[in-house]
N, C-alpha and C positions, 0 to 999 in steps of 0.2 A: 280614586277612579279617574280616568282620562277625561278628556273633554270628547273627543269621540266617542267612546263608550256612554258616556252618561248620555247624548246626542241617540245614542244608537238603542238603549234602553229606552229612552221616551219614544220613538220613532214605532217600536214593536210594541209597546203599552198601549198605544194611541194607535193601533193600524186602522178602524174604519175610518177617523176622522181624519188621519195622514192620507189614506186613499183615496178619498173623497176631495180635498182639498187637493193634490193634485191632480185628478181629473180634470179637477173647474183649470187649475194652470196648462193643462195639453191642451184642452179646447180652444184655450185665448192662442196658445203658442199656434195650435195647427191652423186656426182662421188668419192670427196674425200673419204668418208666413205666407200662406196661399195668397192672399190679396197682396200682400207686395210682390212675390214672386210673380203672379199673373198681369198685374200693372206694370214694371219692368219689363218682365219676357217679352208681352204682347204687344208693347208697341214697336219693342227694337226687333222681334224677329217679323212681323206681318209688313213692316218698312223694308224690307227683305225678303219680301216673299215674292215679288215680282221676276222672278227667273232669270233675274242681269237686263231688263228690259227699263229703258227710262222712261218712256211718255209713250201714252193710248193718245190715237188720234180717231175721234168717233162724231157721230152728229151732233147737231146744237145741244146745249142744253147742261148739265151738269157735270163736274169734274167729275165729283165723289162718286156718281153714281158711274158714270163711265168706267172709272178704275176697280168700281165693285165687281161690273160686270165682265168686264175684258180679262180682270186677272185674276179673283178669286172666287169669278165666276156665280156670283150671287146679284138680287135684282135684275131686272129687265133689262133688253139694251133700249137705249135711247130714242136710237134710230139707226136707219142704214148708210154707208156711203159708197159713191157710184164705182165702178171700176178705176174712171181715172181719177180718182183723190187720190186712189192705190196708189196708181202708177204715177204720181202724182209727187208723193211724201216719196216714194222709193228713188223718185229723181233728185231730191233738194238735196243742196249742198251740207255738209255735215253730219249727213242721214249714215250710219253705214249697214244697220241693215231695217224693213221694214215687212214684219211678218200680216198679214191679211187673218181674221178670225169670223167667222159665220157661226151663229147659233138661232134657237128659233126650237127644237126639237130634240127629244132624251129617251132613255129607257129604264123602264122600272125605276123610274123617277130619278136620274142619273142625269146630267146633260150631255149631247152630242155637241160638242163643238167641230167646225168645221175649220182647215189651216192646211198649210202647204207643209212640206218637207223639212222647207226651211227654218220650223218653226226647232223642230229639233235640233239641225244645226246650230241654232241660238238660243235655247233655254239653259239659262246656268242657274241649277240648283244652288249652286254653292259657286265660287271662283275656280274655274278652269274645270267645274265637273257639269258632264252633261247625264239630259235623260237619256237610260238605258231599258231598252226590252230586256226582259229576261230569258235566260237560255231555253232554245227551243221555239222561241216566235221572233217576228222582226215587224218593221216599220208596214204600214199600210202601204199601196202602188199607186200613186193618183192616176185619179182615171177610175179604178176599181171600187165595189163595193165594196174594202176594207174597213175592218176597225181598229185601233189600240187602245187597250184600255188605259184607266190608270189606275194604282194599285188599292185605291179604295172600292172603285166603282168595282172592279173585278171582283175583290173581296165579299163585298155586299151582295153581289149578283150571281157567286160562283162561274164566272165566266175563266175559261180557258181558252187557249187557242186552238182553234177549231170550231166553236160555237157559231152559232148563227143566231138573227135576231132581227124581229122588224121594227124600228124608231116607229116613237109616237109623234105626232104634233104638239109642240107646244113642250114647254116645262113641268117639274112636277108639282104634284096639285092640281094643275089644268091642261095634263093630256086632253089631245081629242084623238083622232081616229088612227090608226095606226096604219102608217104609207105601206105600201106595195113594195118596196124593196127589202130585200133582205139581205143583210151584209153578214159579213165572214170574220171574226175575228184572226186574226192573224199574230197578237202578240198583247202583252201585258207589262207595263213599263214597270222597271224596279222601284220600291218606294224612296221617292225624294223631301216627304215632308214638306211641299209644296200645295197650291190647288191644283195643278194638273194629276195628281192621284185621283181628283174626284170627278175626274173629266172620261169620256168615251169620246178618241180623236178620229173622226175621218178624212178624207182625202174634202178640200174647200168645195170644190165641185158638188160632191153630197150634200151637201147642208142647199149647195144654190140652186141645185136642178131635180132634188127629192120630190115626187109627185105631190100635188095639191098645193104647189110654193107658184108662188106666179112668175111665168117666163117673162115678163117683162123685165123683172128685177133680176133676172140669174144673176148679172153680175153684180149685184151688190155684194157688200159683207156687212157687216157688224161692227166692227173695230181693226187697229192697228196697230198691230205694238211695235213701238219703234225703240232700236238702238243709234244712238249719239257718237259722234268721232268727239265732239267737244260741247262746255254747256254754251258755248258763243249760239252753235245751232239752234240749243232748245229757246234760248231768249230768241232768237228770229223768228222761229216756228210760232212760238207764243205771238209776238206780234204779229204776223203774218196772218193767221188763222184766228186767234181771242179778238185780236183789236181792230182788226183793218178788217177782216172775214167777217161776217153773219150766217153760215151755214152749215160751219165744223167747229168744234170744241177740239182744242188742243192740252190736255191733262199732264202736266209733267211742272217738276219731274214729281214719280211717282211717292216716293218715299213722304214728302211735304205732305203732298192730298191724304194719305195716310194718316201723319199725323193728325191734319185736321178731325181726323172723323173722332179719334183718341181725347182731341181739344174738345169738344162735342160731349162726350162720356164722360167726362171731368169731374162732375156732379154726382154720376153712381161711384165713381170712384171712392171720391170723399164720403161718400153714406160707407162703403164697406168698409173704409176707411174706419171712419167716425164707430162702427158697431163694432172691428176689432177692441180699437181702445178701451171703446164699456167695456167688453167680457176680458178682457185684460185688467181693469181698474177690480170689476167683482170679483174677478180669482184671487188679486192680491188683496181685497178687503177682507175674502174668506180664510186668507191666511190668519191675519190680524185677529178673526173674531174666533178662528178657531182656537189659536194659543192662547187667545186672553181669556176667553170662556174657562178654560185648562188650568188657569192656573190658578185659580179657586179648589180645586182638585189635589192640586200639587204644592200647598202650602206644607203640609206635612212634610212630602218628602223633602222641600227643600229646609226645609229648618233641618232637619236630621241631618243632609248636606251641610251645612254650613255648622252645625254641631260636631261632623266627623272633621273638620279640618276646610271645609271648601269656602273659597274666599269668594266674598260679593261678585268681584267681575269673573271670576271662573264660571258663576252661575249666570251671569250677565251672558258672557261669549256664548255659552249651552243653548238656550233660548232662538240669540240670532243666530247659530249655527245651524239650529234644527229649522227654522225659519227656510235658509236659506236648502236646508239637505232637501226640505217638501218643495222647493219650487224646482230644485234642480231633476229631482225624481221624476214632476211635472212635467217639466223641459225634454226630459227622455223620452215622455212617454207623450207630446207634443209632437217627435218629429214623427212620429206613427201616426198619430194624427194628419201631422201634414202631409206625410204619403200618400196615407189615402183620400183626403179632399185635394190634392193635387192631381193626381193620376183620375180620378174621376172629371176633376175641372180640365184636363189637356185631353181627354178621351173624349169629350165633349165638343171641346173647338178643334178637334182634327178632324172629327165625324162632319161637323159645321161649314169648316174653311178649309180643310188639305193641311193646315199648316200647324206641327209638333213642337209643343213648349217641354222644355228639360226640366223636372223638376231638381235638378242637382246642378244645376248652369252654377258656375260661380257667382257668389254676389255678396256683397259685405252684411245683406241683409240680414241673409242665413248665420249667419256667426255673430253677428253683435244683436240681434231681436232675443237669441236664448240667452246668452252673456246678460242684458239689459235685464231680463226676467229674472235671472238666478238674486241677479244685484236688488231690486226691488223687494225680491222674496226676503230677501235677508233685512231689507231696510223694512219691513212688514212686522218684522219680531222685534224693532227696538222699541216700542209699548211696552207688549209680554214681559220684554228683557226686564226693563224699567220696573214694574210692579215684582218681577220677581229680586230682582235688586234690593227693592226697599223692605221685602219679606221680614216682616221679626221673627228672630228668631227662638225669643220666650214665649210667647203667645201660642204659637204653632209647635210646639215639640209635644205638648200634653198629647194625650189617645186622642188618634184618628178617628172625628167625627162619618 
């Protein structure tokens, strides 16, 4: 009898304890893989998700929080800054472009951000691709009670172009009364996998002149998001505004502030970290306790083996082959695993942030985390091996107790 065969015979003797034993290996495999692939993805695509914009220029007070709010549109703003900060950054040297953002007010718990034109002229999804309306609607007209969605908020809200709608005050959770205006949807931006999917864009105006906002402030905004000719700028702007300034916060560039907040989360990382391993260490221990338990069972057959002709390491290699066939079956049945707490964990943070992790992105993880597992499963069965190795084969041929 082959060594596969004899592998493949014990594999269909032993199916509940073979199945079992590999489910505990897909569950280390599926958790394992998720927590790297999420740690990975998330930080290099969320460093990235700022639409080609380098630095938010907003009022005093926090980087992180500034860059939450300006770009992926989460926590409060800060503060407001006056017209001419606007006109202000749009003039400094190295600037070359600087987009104005007002928020304050959402719908069905969506946020309305308010921005000019130019915001679309400069958001790059990706290098050299911009947002697109999709066919059949277009850009807002400033000046006008327009909206444009983005492809979340529309989704969520069944909005279409043509709809109508009156903004609440306030963000969601703490709407308050909902303004007198009523705007007109006019388009639905194509999904970018960004936050501005989870944005409702109107004309700056709106956001600054919507009833119950105070006309004192019309001209204020919220934030800035500026684009750079070069980073000589952004070091000036920093000094300029962080060290010499007291009354504007200059965040940039943005990708770093990102990281930090990742620097921050370091901790949960390492615990998901850390709780992979465990269920990775129990599934190969259940490998271990399941063969070795087995082969109290299989004293018989293997003396009979080794009575028909089969030599000690033949029965040696059988054991860690099969060792290795239960992790790798594991491993299989692992990346299904990882599908689906994958696609639940990026369903989650696109619902969260706008922004789409790949669970199939390249990554060495993906290929050497199941390789790593197959090789342990098999180093699991050199015990088993070993006991069945030293098997006598007088003692064990008599009747099968």
């Amino acid at each position: 009898m082959t060594l596969p065969l004899i592998v493949a015979k014990s594999l269909r003797q032993h199916a509940l304890s073979t199945a079992v034993t590999a489910l505990s290996i897909a569950l280390a495999v599926g958790l394992w893989l998720t927590v790297w692939q999420v740690k990975e993805q998330a930080q290099t695509t969320f460093a990235n998700a700022s639409l080609g914009f380098d630095a938010v220029l907003g009022a005093r007070g926090s980087k992180l929080q500034l860059v939450l709010n300006a770009v992926f549109h989460l926590e409060s703003s800060p503060g407001n800054l006056r017209g001419e900060d606007v006109e202000a950054v749009q003039r400094a040297a190295g600037v070359e472009a600087a987009v104005p953002l007002a928020v304050g007010d959402s719908y069905g718990g969506w946020r309305l951000v308010g921005t000019t034109l130019d915001f679309f002229r400069q958001a790059e999804p990706a290098p050299g691709r911009r947002l697109a309306v999709r066919t059949g609607g277009r850009l807002f007209e400033p000046g006008f009670q327009e909206a444009v969605a983005g492809s979340l908020a529309a989704a969520n809200l069944g909005m279409q172009p043509g709809d109508e709608f009156h903004p609440a005050h306030g963000f969601a959770g703490a709407e308050g009364h909902d303004h007198e205006e009523t705007y007109l949807v006019v388009g639905v931006l194509e999904p970018s996998n960004t936050p501005a999917d989870r944005v409702i864009w109107i004309p700056l105006e709106g956001i600054q002149h919507m009833s119950g906002h105070d006309p004192a402030t019309a001209s204020d905004v919220s934030a800035v998001l500026v684009k750079l000719l070069t980073p000589v700028a952004g070091f000036r702007l920093d000094t300029h505004y962080n060290q010499q300034g007291h009354r504007l916060t200059w965040a940039w560039p943005i990708g770093r502030i990102v990281a930090e907040l990742f620097a921050k989360l370091a901790w949960l990382e390492r615990v998901l970290e850390l709780v992979a391993y465990l269920v990775a260490v129990v599934a190969l221990g259940s490998v271990l306790a399941s063969l070795y338990s087995s082969m109290n069972e299989r004293r018989h057959e293997i003396a009979i083996l080794r009575a028909l002709g089969a030599r000690r390491l033949t029965l040696f290699g059988a054991i860690v082959l099969e060792s290795g066939a239960i992790a790798a079956l594991g491993v299989l049945a692992g990346g299904l695993v990882y599908a689906a707490l994958m696609t639940v964990a990026s369903g989650f943070i696109r619902a969260e942030t706008g922004v789409l992790l790949d669970p199939w992105t390249g990554s060495g993880t993906l290929f050497l985390a199941p390789l790593l597992m197959i090789l342990l499963g098999a180093a699991a069965g050199l015990v088993p091996a070993l006991k069945a190795y030293r098997n006598p084969v007088a003692e064990n041929l008599g009747p099968h107790q």
